[in-house]
C-alpha positions in Angstrom: 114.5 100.9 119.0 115.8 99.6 115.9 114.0 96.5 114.3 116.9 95.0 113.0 119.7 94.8 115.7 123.2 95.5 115.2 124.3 92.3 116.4 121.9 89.5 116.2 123.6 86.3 118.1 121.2 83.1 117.3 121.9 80.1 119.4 125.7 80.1 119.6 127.0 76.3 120.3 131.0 76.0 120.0 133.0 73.3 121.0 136.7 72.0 121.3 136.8 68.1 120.5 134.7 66.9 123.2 135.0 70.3 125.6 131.4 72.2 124.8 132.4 75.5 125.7 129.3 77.5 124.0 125.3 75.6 124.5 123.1 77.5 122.8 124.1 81.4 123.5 120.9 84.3 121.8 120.9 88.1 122.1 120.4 91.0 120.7 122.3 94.4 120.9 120.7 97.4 119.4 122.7 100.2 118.3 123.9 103.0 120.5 123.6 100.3 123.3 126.5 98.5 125.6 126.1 95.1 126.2 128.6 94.3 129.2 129.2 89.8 129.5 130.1 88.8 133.2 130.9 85.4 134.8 133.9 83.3 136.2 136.8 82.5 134.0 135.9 79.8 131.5 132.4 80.5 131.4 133.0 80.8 128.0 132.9 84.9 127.6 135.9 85.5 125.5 134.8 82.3 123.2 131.7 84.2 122.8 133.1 87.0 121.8 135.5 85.5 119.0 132.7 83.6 117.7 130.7 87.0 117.1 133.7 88.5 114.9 134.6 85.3 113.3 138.0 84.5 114.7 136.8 81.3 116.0 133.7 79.6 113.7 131.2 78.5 115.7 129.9 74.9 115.8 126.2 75.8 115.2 124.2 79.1 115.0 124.8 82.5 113.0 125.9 86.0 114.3 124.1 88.8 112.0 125.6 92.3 111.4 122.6 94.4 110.3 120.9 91.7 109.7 123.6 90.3 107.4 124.9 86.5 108.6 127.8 86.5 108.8 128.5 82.4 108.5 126.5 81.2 105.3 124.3 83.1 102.7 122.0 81.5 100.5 123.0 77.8 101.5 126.6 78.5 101.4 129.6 79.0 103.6 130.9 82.6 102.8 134.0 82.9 101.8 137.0 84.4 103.8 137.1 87.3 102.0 133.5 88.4 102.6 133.8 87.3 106.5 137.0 90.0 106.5 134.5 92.4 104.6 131.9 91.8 107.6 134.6 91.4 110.0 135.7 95.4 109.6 133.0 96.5 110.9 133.4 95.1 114.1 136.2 96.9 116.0 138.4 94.9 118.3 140.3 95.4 121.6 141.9 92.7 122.9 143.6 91.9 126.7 146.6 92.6 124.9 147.7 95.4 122.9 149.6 93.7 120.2 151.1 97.0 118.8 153.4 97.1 116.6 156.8 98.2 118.0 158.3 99.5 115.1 155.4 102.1 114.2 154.9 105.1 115.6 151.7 105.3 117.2 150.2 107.3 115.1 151.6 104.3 112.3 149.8 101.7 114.2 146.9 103.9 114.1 147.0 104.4 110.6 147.9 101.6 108.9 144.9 99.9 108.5 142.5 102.2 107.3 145.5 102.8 104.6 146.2 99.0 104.2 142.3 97.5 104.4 139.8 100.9 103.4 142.6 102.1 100.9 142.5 105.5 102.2 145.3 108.0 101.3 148.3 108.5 103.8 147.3 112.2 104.5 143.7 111.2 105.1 144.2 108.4 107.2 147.2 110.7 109.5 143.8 112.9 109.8 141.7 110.5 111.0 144.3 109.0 113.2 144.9 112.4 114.5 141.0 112.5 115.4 141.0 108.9 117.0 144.1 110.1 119.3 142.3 112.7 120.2 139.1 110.8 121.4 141.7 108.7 123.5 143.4 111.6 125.1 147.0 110.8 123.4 147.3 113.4 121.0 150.5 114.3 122.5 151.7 110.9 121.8 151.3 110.5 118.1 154.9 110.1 117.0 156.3 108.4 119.9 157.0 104.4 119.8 154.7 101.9 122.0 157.8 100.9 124.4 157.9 104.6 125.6 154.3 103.9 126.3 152.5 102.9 129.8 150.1 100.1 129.8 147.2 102.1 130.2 148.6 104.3 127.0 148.9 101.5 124.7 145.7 100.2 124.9 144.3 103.4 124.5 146.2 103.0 121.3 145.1 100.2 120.6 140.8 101.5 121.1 142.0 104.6 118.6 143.4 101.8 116.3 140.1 100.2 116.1 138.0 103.2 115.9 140.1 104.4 112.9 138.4 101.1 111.1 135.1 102.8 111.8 133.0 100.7 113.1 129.7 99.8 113.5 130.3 98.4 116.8 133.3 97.9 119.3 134.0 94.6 120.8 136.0 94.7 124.4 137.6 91.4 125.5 138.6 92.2 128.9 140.7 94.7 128.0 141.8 96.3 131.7 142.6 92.6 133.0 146.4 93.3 132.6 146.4 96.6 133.9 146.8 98.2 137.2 143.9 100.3 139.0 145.4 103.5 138.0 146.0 102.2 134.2 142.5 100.9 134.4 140.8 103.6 135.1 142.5 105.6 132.1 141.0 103.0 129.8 137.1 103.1 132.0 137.2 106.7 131.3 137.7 106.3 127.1 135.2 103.5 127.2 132.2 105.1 129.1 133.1 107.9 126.7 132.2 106.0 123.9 129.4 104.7 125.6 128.3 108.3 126.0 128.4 109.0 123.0 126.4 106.5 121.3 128.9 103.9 120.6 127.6 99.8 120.3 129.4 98.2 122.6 129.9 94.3 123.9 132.2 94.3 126.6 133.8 91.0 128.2 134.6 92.3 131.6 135.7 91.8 135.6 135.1 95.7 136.2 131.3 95.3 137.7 131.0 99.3 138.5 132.0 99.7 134.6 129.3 97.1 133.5 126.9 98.5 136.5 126.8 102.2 135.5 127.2 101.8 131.6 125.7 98.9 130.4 121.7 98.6 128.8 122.2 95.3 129.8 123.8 92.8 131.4 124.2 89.1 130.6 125.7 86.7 133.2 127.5 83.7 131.6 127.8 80.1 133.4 129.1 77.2 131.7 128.3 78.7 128.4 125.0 79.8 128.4 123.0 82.9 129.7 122.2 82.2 133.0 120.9 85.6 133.6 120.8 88.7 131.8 118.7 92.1 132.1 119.0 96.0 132.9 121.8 96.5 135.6 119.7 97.0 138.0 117.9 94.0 137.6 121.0 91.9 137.0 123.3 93.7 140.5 119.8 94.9 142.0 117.2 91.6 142.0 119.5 88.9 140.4 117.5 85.6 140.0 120.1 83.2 139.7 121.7 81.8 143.1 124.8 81.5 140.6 125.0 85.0 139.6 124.0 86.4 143.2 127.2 84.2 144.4 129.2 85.4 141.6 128.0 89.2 142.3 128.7 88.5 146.3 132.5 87.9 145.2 133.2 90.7 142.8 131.4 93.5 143.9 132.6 96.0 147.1 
């Protein structure tokens, strides 16, 4: 196992005014491993998350990318630009899609890694071509998101961030809008990239997902780690009355 994690979360506090939604949140995720966060809604998950990529700045505590923080360096704040630098490698995938409707998806695809890496038009249509493909959506490459199902646009939106190339994915719930059938279309990319070595943190309701691909499993309550370990230790033995409750209610 690596010595220096991929992500290195260090005591993660955040709060709004006097709500203290994060209290102290530390793990680490090695590369080529998934990392799936489970708990009720407001457990502070999806804070979590947008305080490990930046969009929201934490109150205390430091986030390191290869051992890289991403908040200060050398006794200073880093600048925006150098948090967008850091931020890259980091792919995203939100509960919503947020495609651009006047792209193609193959354009949507695309127009970052032209935008943001500078890469020419041809070889970014290659590598979009190749990220399409890992999404099964090949077929779809010049049609417009509104022709698209759910399902298909946020498998759009995983070849979108995967055309960033990233040193690891981060999954924000990203089948909660989706129906089962949709859902499973999305599952069945994501334990793909799971297969095939891909760092993953994944913010999610879908406890088979987080049971069968996870290395580990952290259960959130009222913004800290109330338990966390293997999946068999977290579904199998959990220690917490909280999480066995919370396990009791989501799992069939």
């Amino acid at each position: 196992m690596d010595a220096i994690p991929a992500i290195r979360v260090v005591d993660i506090r955040k709060s709004f005014g006097t709500l203290e939604v994060l209290r102290g949140v530390s793990f680490d995720v090695h590369r080529g491993n998934v990392v799936s966060m489970i708990g009720a809604s407001g457990s502070g998950k999806s804070t979590l998350l947008r305080c490990i990529n930046r969009l929201e700045t934490p109150s205390a505590g430091e986030v390191y990318i290869d051992g890289e923080p991403m908040g200060a360096v050398e006794g200073r704040d880093r600048p925006l630009s150098e948090i967008n630098r850091m931020r890259r490698d980091l792919g995203m995938v939100f509960q919503q899609f947020n495609l651009w409707p006047h792209m193609t998806v193959l354009g949507n695809v695309i127009e970052a890694p032209i935008r943001v890496l500078g890469m020419s038009r041809k070889a970014a249509a290659a590598l979009g071509e190749e990220c399409l493909a890992r999404v099964y959506l090949s077929e779809k490459a010049r049609e417009y998101p509104a022709r698209l199902s759910g399902g298909q646009q946020q498998r759009v939106a995983i070849a979108r961030a995967l055309a960033m190339r990233p040193k690891a994915m981060l999954f924000d719930e990203p089948t909660s809008s989706l129906d089962p059938e949709l859902t499973d279309e999305v599952l069945t990319v994501m334990r793909e990239l799971a297969k095939a070595g891909t760092t993953m943190i994944v913010v999610t309701h879908e406890m088979g997902f987080a049971r069968d691909v996870s290395h580990r499993v952290l259960f959130l309550h009222n913004g800290q780690i109330e338990e966390e370990g293997s999946p068999a230790q977290v579904f199998g033995n959990p220690k917490s009355d909280r999480c066995r409750q919370f396990l009791s209610k989501h799992l069939q």
